[in-house]
C-alpha positions in Angstrom: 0.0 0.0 0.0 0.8 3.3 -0.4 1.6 5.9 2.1 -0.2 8.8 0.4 -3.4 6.7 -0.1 -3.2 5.9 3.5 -3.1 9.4 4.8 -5.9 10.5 2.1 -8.0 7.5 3.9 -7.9 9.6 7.5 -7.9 12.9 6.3 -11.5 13.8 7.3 -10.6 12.3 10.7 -7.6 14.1 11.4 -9.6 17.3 11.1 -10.3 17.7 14.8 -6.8 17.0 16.4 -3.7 17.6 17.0 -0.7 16.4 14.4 2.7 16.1 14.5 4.5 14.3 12.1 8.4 13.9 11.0 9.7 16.0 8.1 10.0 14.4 5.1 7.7 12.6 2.9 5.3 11.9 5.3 5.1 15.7 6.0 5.3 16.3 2.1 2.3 14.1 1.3 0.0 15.2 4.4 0.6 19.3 3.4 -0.3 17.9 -0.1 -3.4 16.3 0.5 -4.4 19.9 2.2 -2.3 21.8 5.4 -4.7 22.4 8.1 -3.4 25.3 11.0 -2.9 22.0 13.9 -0.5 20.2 11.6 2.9 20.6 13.2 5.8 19.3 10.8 8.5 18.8 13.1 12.0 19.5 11.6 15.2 18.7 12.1 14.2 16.4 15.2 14.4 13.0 13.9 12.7 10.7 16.3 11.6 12.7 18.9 8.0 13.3 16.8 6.1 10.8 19.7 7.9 12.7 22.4 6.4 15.9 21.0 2.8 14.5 20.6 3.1 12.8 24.3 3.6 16.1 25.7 0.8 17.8 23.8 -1.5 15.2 25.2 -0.5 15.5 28.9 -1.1 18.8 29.0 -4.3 18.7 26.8 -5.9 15.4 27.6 -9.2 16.2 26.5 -7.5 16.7 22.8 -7.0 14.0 20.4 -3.2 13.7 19.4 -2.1 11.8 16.4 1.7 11.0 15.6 2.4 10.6 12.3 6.0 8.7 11.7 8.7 6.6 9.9 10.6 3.3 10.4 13.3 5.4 10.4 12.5 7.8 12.5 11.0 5.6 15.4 14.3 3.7 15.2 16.2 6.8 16.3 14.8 6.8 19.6 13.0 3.5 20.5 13.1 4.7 24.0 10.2 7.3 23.3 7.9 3.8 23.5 8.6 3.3 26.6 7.9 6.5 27.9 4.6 6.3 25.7 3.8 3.5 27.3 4.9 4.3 30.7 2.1 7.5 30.8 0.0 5.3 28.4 -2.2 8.7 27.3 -5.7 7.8 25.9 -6.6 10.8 23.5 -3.0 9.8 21.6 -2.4 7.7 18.3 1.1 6.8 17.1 0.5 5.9 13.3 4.3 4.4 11.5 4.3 4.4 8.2 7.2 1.3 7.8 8.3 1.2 4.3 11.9 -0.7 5.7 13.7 2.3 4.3 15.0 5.9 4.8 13.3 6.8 1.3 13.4 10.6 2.5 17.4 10.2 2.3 18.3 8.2 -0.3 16.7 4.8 0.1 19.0 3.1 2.6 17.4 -0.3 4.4 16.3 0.2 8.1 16.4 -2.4 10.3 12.8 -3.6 9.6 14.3 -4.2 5.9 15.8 -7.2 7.9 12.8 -8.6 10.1 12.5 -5.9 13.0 9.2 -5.8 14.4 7.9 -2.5 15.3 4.5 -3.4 16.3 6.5 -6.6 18.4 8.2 -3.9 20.1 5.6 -1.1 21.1 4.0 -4.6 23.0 7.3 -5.2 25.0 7.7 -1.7 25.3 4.1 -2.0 27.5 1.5 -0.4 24.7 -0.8 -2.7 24.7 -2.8 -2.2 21.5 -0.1 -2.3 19.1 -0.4 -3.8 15.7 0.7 -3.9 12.2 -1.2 -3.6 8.9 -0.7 -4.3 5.6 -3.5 -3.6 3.1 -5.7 -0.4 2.9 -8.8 -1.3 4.2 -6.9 -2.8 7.2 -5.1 0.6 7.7 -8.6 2.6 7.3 -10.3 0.6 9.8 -7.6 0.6 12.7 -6.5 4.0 11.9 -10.1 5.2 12.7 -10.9 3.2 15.7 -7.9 3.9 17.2 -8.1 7.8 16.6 -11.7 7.0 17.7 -10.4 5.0 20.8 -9.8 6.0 24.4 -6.6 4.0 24.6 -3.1 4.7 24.0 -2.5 2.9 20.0 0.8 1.8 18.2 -0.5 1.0 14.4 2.3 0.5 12.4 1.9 0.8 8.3 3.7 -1.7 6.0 4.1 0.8 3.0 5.7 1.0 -0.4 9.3 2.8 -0.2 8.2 5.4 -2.8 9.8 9.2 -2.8 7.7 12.0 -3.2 8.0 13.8 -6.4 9.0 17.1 -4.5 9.6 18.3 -1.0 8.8 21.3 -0.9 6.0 22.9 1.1 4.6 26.5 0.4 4.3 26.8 3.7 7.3 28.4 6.0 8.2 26.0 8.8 8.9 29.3 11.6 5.1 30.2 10.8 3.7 26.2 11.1 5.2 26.8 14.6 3.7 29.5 15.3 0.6 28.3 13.5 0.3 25.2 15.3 0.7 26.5 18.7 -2.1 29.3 18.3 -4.3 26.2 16.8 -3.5 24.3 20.3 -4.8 27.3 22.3 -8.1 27.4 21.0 -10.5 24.7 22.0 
């Protein structure tokens, strides 16, 4: 499956929360399928994107949260699943798009290229609901209970390793910080 059909899939129900996602393509696809004001593309922070969205839902429990990251990413800082797990927020979703590659620099295997189970881990890292999917209406379905859902959620995306056409964003990422924090004061 694709990674841009899967994000198209949630769209409508990533309307009402919070976003953060890694830079890259994931951030390239989701400002292309339409940038909405609580879309926080985080930059130059590899790994640290579920750290980000952990604190967002401490402090605002009563908003949903949805972490948008990479293979790649999440392997920079497996610790952050442990911490997830350890405060084990409801209102948040971690969503990894797992395409066994870091396609957003040049294609180079990760370590779920060679059997590394991130759903497998997110379990022994104590989140409980943790799994992995690997067709589209599989995705659509967990993606929307667990946004839906009152308990923490690990879903981990088996994805194509295919590069956006572009990168760029016509969007300035000093304003999407600013943006994003004025969108998490209003209610």
């Amino acid at each position: 499956m694709k990674r841009r059909e899967c994000l198209a899939a949630i769209q409508a129900e990533l309307s009402g929360c919070a976003v953060v996602t890694i830079m890259g393509a994931v951030a390239a696809e989701l400002h292309g399928l339409g940038h909405r004001p609580s879309f926080f593309y985080l930059q130059h922070a590899m790994g640290l994107a579920p750290s980000i969205g952990l604190g967002i839902a401490l402090s605002q429990p009563e908003r949903r949260v949805v972490v948008l990251d990479g293979d790649g990413s999440l392997l920079m800082n497996l610790g952050g699943l442990t911490t997830l797990a350890r405060e084990a927020p409801g209102n948040l979703t971690h969503i990894v798009f797992d395409n066994a590659s870091f396609v957003s620099i040049g294609g180079y295997p990760t370590a779920t290229s060679h059997g590394a189970d991130l759903a497998a881990v997110a379990r022994a890292a104590g989140i409980g609901t943790a799994r992995t999917v690997t067709t589209l209406d599989e995705f659509s379905a967990a993606a929307r209970a667990a946004i839906a859902s009152a308990e923490l959620t690990c879903l981990v995306a088996k994805v194509e390793a295919d590069a956006v056409t572009s990168f760029a964003m016509d969007l300035h990422l000093l304003e999407n910080r600013f943006e994003f924090a004025r969108s998490l004061r209003r209610q």
